[in-house]
C-alpha positions as CSV (number, residue, x, y, z in Angstrom):
1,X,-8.9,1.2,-12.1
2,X,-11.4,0.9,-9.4
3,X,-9.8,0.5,-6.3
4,X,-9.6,-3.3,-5.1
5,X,-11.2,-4.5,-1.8
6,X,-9.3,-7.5,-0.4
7,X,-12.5,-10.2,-0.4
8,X,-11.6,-13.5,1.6
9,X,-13.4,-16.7,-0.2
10,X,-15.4,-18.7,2.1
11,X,-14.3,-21.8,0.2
12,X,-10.8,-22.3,-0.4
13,X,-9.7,-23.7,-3.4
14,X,-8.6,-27.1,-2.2
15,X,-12.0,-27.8,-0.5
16,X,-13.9,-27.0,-3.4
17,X,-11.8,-28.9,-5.8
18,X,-12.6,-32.3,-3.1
19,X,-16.2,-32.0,-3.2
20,X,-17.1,-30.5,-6.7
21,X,-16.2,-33.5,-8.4
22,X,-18.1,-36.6,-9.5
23,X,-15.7,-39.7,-9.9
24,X,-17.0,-42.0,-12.5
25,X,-15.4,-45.4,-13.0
26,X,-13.1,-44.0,-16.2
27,X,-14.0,-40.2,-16.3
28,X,-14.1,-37.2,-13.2
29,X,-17.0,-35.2,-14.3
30,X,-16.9,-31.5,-13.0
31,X,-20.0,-30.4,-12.0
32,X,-19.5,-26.3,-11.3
33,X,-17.3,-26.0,-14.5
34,X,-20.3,-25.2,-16.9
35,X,-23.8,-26.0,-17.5
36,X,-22.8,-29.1,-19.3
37,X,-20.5,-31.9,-17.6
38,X,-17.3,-31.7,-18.5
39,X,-15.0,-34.2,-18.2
40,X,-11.7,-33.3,-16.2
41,X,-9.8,-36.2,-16.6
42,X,-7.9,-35.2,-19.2
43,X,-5.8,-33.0,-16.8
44,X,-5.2,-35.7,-14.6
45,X,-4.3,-38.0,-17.3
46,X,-1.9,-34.9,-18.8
47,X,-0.7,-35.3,-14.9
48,X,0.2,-38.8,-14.7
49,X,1.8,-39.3,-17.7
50,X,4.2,-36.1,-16.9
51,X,5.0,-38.1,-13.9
52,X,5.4,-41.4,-15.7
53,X,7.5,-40.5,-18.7
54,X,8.9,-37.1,-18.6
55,X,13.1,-37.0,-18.7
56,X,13.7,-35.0,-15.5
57,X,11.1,-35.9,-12.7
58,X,13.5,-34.4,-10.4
59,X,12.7,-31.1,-12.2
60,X,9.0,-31.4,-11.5
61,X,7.1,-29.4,-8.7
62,X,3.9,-30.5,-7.7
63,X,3.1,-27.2,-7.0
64,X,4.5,-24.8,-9.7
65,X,2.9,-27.2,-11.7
66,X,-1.1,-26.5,-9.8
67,X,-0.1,-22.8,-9.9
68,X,0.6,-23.3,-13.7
69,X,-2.3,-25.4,-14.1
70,X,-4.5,-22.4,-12.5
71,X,-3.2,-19.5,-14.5
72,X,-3.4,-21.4,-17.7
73,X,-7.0,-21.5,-17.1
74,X,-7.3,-18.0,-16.5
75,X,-5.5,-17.0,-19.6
76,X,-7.6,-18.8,-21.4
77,X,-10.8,-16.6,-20.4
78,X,-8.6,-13.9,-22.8
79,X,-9.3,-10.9,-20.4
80,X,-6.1,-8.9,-19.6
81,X,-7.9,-8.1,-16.2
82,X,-8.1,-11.0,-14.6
83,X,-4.7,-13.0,-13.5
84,X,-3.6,-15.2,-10.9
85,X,-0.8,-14.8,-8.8
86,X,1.2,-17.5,-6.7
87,X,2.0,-16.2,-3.4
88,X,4.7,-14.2,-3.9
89,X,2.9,-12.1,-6.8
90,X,0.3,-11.2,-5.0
91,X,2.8,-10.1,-2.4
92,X,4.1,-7.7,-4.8
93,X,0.9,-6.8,-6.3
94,X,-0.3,-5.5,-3.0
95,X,3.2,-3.4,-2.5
96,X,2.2,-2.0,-6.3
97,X,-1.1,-1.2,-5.3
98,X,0.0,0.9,-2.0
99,X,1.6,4.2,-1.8
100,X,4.2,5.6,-4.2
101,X,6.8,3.3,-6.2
102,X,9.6,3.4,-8.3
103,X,9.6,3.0,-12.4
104,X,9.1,4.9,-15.5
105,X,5.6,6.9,-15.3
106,X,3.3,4.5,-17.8
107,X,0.8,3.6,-17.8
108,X,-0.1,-0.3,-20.0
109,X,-2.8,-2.3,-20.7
110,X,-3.3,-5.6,-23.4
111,X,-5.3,-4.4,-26.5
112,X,-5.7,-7.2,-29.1
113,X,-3.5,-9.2,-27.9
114,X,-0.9,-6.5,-27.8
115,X,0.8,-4.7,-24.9
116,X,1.0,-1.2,-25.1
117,X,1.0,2.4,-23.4
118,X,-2.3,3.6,-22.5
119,X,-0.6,6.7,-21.3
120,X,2.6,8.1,-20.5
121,X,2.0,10.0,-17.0
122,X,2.6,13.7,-16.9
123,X,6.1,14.4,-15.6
124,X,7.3,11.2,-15.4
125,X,10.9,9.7,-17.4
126,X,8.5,8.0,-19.2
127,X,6.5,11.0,-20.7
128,X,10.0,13.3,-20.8
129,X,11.0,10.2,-23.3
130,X,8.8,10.6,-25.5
131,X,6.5,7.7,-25.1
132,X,2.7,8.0,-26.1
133,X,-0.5,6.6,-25.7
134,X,-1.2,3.9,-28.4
135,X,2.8,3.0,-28.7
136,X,3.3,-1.1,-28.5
137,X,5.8,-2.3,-26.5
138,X,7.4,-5.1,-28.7
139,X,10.1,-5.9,-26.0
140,X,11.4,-4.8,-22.5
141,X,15.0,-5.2,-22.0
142,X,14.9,-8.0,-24.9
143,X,12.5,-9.6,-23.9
144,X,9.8,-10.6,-26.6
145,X,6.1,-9.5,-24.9
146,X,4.1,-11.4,-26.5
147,X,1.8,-13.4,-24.6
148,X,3.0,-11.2,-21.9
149,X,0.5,-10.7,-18.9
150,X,0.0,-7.0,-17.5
151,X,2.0,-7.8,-14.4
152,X,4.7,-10.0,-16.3
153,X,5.7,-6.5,-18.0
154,X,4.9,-4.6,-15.0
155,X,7.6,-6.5,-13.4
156,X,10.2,-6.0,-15.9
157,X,9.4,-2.2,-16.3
158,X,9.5,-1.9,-12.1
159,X,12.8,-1.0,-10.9
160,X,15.3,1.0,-8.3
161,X,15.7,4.7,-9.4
162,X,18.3,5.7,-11.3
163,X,18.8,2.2,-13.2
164,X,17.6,1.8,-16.5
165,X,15.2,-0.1,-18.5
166,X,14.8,-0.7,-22.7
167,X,11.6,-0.4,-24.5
168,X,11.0,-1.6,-28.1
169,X,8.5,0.3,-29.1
170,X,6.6,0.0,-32.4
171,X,4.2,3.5,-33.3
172,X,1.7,3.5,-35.9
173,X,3.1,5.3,-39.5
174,X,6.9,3.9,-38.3
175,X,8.8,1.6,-40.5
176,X,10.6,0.1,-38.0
177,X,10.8,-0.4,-34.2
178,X,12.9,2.3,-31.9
179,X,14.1,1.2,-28.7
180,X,13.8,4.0,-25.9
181,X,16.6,3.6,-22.6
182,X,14.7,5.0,-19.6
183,X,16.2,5.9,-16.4
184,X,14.0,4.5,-13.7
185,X,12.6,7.5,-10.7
186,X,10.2,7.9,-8.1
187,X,7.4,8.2,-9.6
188,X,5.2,11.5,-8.5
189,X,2.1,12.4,-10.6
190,X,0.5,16.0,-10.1
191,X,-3.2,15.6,-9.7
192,X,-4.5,18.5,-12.1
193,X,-3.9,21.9,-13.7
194,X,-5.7,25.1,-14.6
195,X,-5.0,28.2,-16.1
196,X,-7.3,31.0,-18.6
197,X,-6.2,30.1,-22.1
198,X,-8.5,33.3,-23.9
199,X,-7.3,37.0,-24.6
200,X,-10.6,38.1,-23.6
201,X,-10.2,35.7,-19.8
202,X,-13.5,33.8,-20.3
203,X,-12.2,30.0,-21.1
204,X,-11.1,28.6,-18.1
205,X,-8.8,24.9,-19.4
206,X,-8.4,22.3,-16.9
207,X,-6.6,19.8,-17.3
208,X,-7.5,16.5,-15.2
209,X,-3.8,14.1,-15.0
210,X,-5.8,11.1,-12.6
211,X,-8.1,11.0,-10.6
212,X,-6.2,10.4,-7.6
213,X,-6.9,10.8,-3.3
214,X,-5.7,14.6,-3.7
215,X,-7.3,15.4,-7.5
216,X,-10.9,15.7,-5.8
217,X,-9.5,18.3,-3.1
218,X,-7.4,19.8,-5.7
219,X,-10.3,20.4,-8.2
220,X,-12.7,21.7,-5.6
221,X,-9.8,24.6,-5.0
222,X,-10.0,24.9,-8.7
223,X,-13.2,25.0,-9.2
224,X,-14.0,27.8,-6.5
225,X,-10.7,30.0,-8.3
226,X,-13.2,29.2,-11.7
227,X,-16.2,30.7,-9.7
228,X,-14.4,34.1,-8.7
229,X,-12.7,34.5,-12.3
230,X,-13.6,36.2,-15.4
231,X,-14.3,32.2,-17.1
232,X,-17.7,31.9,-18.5
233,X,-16.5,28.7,-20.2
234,X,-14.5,25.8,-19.5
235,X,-12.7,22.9,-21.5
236,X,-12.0,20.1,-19.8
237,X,-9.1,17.7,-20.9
238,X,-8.9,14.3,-20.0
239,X,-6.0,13.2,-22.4
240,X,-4.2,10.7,-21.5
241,X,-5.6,10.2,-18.0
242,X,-5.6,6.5,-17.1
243,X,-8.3,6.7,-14.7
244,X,-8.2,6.4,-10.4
245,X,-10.9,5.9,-8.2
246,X,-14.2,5.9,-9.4
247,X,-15.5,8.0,-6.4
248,X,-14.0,10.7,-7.7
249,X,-14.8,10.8,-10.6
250,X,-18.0,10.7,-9.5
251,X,-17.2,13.5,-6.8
252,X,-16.4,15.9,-9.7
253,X,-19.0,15.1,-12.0
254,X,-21.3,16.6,-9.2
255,X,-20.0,20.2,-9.6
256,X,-20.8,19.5,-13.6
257,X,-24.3,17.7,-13.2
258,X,-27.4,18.1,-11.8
259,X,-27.7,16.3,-8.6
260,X,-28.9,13.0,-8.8
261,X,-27.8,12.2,-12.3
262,X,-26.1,9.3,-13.6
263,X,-22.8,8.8,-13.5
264,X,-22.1,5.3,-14.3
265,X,-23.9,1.7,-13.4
266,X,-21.9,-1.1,-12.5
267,X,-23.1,-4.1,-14.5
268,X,-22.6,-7.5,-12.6
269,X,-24.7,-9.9,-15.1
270,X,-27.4,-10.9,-12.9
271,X,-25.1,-11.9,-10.3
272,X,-25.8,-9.4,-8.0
273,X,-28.2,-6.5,-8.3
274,X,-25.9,-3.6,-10.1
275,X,-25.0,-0.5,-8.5
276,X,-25.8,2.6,-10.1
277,X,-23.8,5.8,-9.4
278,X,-25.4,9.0,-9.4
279,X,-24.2,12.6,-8.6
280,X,-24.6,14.6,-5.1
281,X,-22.6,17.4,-5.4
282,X,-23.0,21.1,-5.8
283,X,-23.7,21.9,-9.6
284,X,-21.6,25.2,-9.8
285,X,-20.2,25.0,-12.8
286,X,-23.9,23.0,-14.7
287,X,-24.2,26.5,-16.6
288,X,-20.9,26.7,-17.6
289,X,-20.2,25.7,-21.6
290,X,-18.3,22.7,-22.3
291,X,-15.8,20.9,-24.1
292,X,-14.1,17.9,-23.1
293,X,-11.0,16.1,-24.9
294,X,-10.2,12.7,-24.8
295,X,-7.7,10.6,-27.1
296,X,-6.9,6.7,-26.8
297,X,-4.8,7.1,-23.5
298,X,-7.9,8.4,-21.6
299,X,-8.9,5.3,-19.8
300,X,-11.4,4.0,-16.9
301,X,-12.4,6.6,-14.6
302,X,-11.7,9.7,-17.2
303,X,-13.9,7.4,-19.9
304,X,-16.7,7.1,-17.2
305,X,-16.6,11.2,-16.6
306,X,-16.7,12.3,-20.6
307,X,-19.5,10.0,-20.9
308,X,-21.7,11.4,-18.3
309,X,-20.4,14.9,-19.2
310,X,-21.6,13.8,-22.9
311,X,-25.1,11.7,-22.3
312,X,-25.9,13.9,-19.5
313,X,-25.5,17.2,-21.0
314,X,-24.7,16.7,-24.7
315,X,-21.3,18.0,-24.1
316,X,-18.8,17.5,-27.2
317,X,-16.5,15.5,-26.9
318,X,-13.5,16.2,-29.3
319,X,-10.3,13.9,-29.9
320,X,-9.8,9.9,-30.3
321,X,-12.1,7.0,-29.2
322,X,-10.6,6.2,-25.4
323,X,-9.1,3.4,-24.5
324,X,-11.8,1.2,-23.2
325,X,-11.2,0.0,-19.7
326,X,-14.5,0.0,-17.9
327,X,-14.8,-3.3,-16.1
328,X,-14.3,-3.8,-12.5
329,X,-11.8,-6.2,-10.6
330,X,-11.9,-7.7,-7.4
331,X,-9.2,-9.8,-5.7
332,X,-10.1,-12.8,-3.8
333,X,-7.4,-14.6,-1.2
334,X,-7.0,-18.4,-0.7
335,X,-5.4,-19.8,1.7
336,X,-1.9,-20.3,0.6
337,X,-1.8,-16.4,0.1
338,X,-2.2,-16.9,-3.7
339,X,-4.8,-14.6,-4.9
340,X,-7.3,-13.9,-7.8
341,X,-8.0,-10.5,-9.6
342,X,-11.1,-11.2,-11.6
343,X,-13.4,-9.0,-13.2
344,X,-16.7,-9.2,-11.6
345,X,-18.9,-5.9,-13.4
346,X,-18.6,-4.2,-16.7
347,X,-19.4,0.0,-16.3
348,X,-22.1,1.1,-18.4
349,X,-22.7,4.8,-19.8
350,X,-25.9,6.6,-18.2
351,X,-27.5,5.4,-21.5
352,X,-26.4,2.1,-20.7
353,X,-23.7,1.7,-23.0
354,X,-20.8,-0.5,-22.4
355,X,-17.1,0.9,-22.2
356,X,-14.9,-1.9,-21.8
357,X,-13.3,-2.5,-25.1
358,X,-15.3,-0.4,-26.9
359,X,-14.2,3.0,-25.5
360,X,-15.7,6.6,-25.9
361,X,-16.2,7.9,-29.5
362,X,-15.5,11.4,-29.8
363,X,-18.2,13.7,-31.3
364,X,-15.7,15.9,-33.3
365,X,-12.9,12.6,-34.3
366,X,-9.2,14.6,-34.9
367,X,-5.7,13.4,-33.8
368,X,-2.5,15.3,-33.5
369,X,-0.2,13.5,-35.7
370,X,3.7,13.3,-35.8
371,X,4.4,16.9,-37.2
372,X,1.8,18.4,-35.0
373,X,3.9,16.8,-32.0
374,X,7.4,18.2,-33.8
375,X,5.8,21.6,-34.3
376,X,4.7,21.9,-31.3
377,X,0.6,22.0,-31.6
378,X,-2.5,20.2,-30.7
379,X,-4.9,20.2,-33.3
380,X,-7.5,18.5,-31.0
381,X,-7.2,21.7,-28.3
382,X,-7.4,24.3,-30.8
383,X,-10.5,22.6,-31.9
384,X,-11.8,22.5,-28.4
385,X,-11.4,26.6,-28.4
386,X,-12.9,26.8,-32.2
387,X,-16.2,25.1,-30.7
388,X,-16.4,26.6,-27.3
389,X,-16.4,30.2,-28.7
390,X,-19.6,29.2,-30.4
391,X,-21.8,28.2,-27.3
């Protein structure tokens, strides 16, 4: 995920909601809700009568109820991405976004209504579990997610190392659901790896985890170990990497790229003018032969690299479609210190193709399946090596 700017609104909520009203004598017509007037009303008549008949009025709260009100409405919109939070949510959604924190190592998202892993993070309880990209989390701790909101479950699946948490997780070709106990660390993710994976020391395999503060710095010492090795080749693998800042993905595309090249356009609708990405780094490693693998955990900022890599150079990409994050959040502040994360931009491809719930299609489609993970192989990398040795 792109990462979020604080962006103060110059009208609060409350002033806007006194002046962009028309009071008829029966109906309140809104006039920003949509092209057409609609008549708003209804929610204060849904208001009154809660007030006038409901059992319990003691039980009521004026403002749980507004805050309810609010993120009703955004719910309704039916994108994962954009939430609400009441004041002390976006308290802890700030403390999520900031420095390290302590949980299980996944990574989630809402696909079809569904949550489930977009990727299990390398060296994390979560991965040493067993947990995969594409699993559905049917409940956490017993508790049913459906309907759940990203940061509901975020919530639940936070916690102090060492305690523990229970996932119900439902995998594609089970019978049944399997509930996984996870004790809760600190979570630490390692940037990237490398290593020579030929007998013959000319296919260099890096592996990319996130693209993280440190992964830019990281791959630039890689890259310049690549440059003074035997690799003619590389294959770059992007499984299961949930994304990170967009700047670096952008960073490293440059040493793959031509400079100048297109590495993604954010797409705001004619709201604003969009903002097109392009390369400006050093091109070392354009003449090197590529593959790139990517599988449905690969996500945002590792979607937005393959596809350069791919419409850019015509590199093959090899794997499963990725997951299909490519929109762009923003979180606005009002003045009771409740916020809103709403997606302002979709990313599009450098052919101007959307990612956001559409994902990458590989070029060469193959998945590791259960016995592959038993055995001990990966189909998709041995593939990877099969098509490299012919460029």
């Amino acid at each position: 995920m792109k990462k979020l700017t604080p962006i103060f609104l110059v009208t609060a909520f409350l002033i806007v909601f006194g002046i962009g009203f028309v009071f008829g004598k029966n109906q309140v017509y809104c006039k920003v809700c949509a092209p057409e007037q609609v008549d708003f009303s209804l929610f204060w008549d849904a208001w009154s009568k809660i007030h006038e008949k409901y059992v319990s009025p003691d039980k009521l709260d004026a403002q749980k109820m507004i805050y309810g009100a609010i993120s009703g409405m955004i719910n309704s919109i039916g994108d994962p991405y954009t939430t609400f939070f009441d004041p002390p949510q976006a308290k802890n959604f700030l403390d999520d976004v900031s420095g390290s924190f302590e949980g299980i190592g996944i990574e989630i998202g809402v696909k079809k209504g569904q949550l489930q892993v977009i990727s299990p993070l390398e060296g994390t309880p979560a991965k040493i579990a067993g947990l995969r990209s594409g699993d559905k989390i049917v409940k956490i701790n017993n508790n049913v997610t459906t309907d759940f909101s990203i940061e509901e479950a975020v919530k639940l699946i936070k916690g102090p190392k060492g305690t523990e948490v229970t996932l119900t997780i439902f995998r594609e070709g089970w019978q049944n659901t399997k509930d996984f106990k996870i004790k809760r660390a600190v979570i630490k993710i390692p940037s990237l790896k490398w290593e020579i994976i030929s007998d013959n020391k000319d296919i260099a395999y890096i592996r990319i985890y996130q693209f993280s503060e440190i992964s830019y710095y990281d791959f630039q010492k890689a890259a310049n170990e690549i440059l003074n090795s035997q690799a003619k080749k590389i294959i770059l693998d992007l499984r299961d990497n949930p994304g990170g800042y967009l700047e670096v993905s952008q960073d490293i595309a440059g040493w793959f790229l031509e400079k100048g090249q297109i590495v993604v356009t954010e797409d705001f609708k004619q709201k604003r003018d969009n903002i097109v990405f392009k390369t400006q780094g050093n091109s070392k490693l354009f003449k090197y032969p590529m593959a790139v693998l990517i599988n449905q955990g690969s996500a945002s900022a590792s979607e937005i690299l393959a596809a350069a890599l791919k419409e850019n150079r015509g590199v093959k990409l090899i794997g499963q479609t990725s997951y299909g994050k490519g929109s762009v959040q923003e979180l606005e502040y009002f003045r009771d210190k409740s916020s809103l994360k709403i997606t302002v931009a979709n990313w599009l491809t450098p052919d101007g193709n959307q990612i956001s719930g559409v994902g990458i299609k590989p070029d060469i489609e193959i998945e590791n399946t259960e016995k592959d993970f038993e055995a001990n192989k990966d189909p998709q990398l041995d593939k990877a090596i099969e098509i490299i040795k012919g460029l």
